[in-house]
C-alpha positions in Angstrom: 98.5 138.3 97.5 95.0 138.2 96.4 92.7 138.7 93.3 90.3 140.5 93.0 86.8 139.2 95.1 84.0 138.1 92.4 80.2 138.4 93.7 77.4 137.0 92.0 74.4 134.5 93.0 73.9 130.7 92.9 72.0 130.9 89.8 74.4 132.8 88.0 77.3 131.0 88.9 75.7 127.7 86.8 75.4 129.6 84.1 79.2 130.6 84.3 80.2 127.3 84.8 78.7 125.9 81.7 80.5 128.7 79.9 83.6 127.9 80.8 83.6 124.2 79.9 85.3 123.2 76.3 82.5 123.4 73.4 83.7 119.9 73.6 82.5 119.2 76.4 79.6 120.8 76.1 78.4 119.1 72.9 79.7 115.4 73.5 77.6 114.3 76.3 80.7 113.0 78.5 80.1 110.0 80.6 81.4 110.4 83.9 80.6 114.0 86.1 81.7 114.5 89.8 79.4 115.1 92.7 80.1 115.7 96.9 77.3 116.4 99.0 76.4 118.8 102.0 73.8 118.6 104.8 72.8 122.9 106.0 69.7 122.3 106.8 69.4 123.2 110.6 65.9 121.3 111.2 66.6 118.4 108.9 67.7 115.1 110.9 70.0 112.7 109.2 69.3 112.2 105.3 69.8 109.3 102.4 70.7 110.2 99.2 69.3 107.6 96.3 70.4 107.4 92.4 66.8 107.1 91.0 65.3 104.2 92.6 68.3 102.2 93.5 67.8 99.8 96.2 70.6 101.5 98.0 71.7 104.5 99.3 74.8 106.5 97.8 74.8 108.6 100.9 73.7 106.9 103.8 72.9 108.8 107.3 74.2 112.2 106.4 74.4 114.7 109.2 73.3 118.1 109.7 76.9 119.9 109.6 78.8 116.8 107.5 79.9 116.6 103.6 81.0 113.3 101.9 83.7 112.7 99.7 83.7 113.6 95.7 82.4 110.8 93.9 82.5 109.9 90.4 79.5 108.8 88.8 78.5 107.6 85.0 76.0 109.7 83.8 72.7 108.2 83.6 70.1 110.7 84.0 68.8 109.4 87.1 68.3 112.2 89.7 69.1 112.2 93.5 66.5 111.1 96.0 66.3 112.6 99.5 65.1 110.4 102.1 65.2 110.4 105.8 68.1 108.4 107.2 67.4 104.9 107.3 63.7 105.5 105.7 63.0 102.2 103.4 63.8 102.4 99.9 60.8 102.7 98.4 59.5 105.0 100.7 57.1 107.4 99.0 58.2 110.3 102.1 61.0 111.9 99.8 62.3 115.0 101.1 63.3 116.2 97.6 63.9 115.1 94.2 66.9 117.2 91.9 66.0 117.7 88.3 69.5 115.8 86.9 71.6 113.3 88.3 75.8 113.4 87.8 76.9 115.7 84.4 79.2 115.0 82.7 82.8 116.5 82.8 81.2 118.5 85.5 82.2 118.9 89.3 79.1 119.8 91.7 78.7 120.7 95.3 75.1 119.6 96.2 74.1 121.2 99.4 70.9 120.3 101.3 69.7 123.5 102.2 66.5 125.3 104.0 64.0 124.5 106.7 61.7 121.3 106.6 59.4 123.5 109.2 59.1 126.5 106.5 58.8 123.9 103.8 61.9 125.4 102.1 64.3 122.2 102.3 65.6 121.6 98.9 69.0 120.4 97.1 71.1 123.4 95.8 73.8 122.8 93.6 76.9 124.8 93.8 79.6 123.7 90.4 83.1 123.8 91.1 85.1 125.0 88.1 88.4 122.9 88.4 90.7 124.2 86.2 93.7 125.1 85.7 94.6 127.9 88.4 98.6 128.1 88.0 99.7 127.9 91.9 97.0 129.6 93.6 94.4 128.7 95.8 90.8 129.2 94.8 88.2 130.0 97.3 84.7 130.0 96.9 82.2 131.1 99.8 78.6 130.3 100.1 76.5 131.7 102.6 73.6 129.0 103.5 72.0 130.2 106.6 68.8 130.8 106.0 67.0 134.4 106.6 67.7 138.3 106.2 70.8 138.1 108.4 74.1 138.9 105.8 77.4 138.1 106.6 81.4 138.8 106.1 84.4 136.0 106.1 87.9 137.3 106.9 91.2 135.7 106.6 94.1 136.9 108.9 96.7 136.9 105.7 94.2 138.6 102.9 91.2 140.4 104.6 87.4 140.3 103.9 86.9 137.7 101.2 83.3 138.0 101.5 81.2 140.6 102.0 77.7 141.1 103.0 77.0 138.1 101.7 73.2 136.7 102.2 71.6 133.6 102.0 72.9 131.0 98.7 75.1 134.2 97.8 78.6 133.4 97.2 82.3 135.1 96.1 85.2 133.7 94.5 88.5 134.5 95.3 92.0 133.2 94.4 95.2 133.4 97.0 98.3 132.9 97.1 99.1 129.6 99.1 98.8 130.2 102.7 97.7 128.3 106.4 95.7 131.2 108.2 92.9 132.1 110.7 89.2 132.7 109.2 86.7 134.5 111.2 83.1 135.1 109.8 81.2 137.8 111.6 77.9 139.5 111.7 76.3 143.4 110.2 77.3 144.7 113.3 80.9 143.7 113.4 80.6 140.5 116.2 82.6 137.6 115.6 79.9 134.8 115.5 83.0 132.1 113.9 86.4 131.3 114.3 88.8 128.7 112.9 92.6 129.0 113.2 95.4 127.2 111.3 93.5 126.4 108.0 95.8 125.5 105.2 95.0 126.8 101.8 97.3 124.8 99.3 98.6 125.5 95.7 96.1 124.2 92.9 92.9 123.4 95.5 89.7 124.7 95.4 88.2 125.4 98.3 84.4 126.2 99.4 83.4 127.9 102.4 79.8 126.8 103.2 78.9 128.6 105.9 76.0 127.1 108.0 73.7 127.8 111.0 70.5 128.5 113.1 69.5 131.8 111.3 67.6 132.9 114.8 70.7 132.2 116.7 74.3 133.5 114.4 76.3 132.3 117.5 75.2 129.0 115.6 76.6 129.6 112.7 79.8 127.7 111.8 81.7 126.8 108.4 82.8 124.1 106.2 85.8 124.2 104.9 86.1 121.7 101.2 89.0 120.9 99.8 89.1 119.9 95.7 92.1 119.3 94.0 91.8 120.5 90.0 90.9 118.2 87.5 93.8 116.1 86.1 94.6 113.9 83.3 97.4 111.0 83.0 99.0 111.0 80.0 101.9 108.4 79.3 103.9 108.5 75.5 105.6 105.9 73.8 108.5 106.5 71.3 108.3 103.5 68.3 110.7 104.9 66.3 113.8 104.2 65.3 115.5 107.8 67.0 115.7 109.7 70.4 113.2 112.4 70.2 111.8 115.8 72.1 108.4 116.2 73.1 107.3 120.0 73.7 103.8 122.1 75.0 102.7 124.6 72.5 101.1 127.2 74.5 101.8 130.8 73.9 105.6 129.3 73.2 106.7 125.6 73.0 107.4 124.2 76.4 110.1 121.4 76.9 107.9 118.2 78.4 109.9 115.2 77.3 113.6 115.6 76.4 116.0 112.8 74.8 113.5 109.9 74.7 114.8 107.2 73.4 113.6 104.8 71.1 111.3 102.2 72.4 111.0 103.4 76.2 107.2 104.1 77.4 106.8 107.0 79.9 105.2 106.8 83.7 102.0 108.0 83.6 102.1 112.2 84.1 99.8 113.8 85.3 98.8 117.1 83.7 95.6 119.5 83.9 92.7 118.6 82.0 92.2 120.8 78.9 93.2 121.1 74.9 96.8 120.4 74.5 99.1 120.4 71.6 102.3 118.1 71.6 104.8 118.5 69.1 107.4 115.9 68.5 111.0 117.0 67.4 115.0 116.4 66.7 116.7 116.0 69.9 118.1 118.9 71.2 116.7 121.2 68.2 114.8 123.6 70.4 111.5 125.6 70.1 112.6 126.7 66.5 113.3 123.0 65.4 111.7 121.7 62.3 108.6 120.3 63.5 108.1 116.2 63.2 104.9 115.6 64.1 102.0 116.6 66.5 99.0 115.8 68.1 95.8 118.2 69.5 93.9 116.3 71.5 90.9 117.3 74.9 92.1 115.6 78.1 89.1 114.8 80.1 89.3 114.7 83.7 89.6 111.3 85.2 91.0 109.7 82.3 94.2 108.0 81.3 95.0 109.2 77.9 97.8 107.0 75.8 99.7 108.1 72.9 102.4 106.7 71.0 105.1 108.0 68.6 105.4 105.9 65.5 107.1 105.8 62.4 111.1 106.5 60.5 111.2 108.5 57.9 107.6 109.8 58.3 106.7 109.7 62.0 103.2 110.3 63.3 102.1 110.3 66.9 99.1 108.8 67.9 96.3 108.3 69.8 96.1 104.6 71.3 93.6 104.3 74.1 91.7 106.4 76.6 90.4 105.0 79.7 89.0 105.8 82.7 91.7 106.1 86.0 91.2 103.2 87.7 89.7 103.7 91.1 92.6 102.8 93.4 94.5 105.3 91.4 91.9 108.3 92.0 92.2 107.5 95.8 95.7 107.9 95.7 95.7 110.9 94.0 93.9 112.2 96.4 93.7 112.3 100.3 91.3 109.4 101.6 88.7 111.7 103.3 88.1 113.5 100.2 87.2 111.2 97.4 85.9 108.4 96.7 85.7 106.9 93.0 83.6 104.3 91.4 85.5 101.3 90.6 85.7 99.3 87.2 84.3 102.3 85.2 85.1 100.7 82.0 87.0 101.7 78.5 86.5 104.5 76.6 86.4 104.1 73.3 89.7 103.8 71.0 90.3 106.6 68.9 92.4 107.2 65.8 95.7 108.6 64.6 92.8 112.1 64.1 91.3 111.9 67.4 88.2 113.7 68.0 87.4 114.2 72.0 85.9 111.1 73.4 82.2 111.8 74.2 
């Protein structure tokens, strides 16, 4: 099963992205965003990518047809740097130079794109929108083969997914779950890619880069990125005196904590990031229980969010601490290949029993 296939252009799709985000989170100037990077660019040899003018590389010796893993960056306003591999630091050749560096809250495919021999070789960014997509599978193709030439991606379990597509167009799709065949052909119908037994798993989001020599679409091949969406770890504490229920108000209240007992602290859970409202009641009372207290709060992605029950006769539920996940944490949360965090990020800072979002 299938949704239905959104069209649109690079440009457009930024636009949508930062219309989606919280108000939040567009307003507070976050300090942490998410970047992985991708080398299209057929004529382009092996690339650096620099912070600003840090001594060192974050990307070092990317190949034509490789992407790295997803980092996570603080937010400094330094932009990336494009130099050829293994070119000195301070090299004055730079390939190209973004406008912005990492944004905060913010997930972005940058994709080194173009031709150095038409002077067209230039860093395109491509945001991933990691919400919350309920057991599917969300698939985003991007066609960056340069020239006229359009093209269509089929999967063997749902059909064209992309179609007539041209160059830094893209679609969006969501699936159900699935491992299937993709095959990307040409106008005229001829298959010019295949790639069998691709897994598309429950709450990923995946890009399709497709890539080539646009004089020669027997070149042309595909990338296939996975992303996991954006979580948050959240672990409670009950310092009261009483066993309690913790529920989810969505459209109803959801059960998420039954029976916890007094002075017992939670694992860490991890839920997807967005606004949340946890209400705290009489064991066993139900969704129409008297309400005891509750707490709205923004989970951020990448953060470890702590709150804590308190009270007797009066109980409130507070917030104690957010920080950032620590980096061997991230890893684990996600396979090796994919991400790579940046360690000893730091505290956010503490906020009150009222919390605001933490900027």
């Amino acid at each position: 099963m299938k949704n239905q296939i959104r069209s649109m252009t690079l440009g457009a799709v930024l636009v949508v992205g930062l219309l989606a985000l919280p108000l939040a989170a567009q307003e507070d100037a976050p300090s942490i965003g998410f970047v992985r990077f991708a080398h299209t660019a057929v004529d382009v040899g092996a690339i650096d990518i620099y912070e600003g003018d840090a001594a060192v590389p974050l990307v070092d010796d990317l190949e034509y047809g490789e992407f790295t893993r997803l980092y996570t960056l603080p937010v400094t306003g330094a932009p990336f740097v494009v130099r050829a591999g293994n070119a000195p630091a301070d090299s004055q050749d730079v390939l190209f130079t973004t406008g912005q560096g990492a944004t905060g809250n913010y997930t972005a495919l940058i994709i080194a794109a173009g031709e150095a021999e038409s002077l067209s070789f230039l860093l395109e960014p491509l945001n991933v929108i990691r919400g919350e997509i309920n057991g599917m599978a969300r698939i985003r193709t991007v066609n960056m083969v340069r020239g006229t030439e359009t093209l269509d991606v089929q999967l063997a379990s749902d059909g064209e997914i992309a179609t007539d597509i041209g160059y830094i167009g893209l679609t969006d799709i969501d699936i159900t779950p699935v491992t299937t065949d993709l095959t990307v052909t040409a106008p005229d119908g001829s298959i010019v890619y295949q790639q069998d037994g691709i897994a598309f798993d429950a709450d990923q989001h995946y890009a399709i880069v497709l890539y080539g020599d646009p004089d020669d679409l027997e070149s042309v091949m595909a990338m296939v990125i996975a992303t996991p969406q954006e979580t948050t770890r959240v672990q409670i504490t009950n310092n009261t005196d009483r066993a309690l229920d913790v529920y989810q108000r969505t459209a109803e209240e959801i059960p998420m904590l039954t029976n916890l007992q007094p002075g017992v602290t939670t694992e860490f859970m991890s839920l997807p990031s967005r606004a949340y409202t946890f209400i705290v009641k009489e064991v066993g009372s139900g969704s129409a229980g008297q309400e005891l207290t509750a707490i709205a709060y923004q989970f951020y992605p990448a953060r470890d969010v702590v709150l804590v029950i308190n009270g007797s006769e009066t109980l409130t539920f507070d917030l104690v601490s957010e920080t950032f996940t620590p980096a061997d944490v991230m890893d684990a949360m996600m396979d090796d290949d994919l991400m790579e965090a940046t360690p000893e990020m730091g505290m956010m800072p503490e906020a009150t029993s009222e919390p605001t979002p933490a900027g």
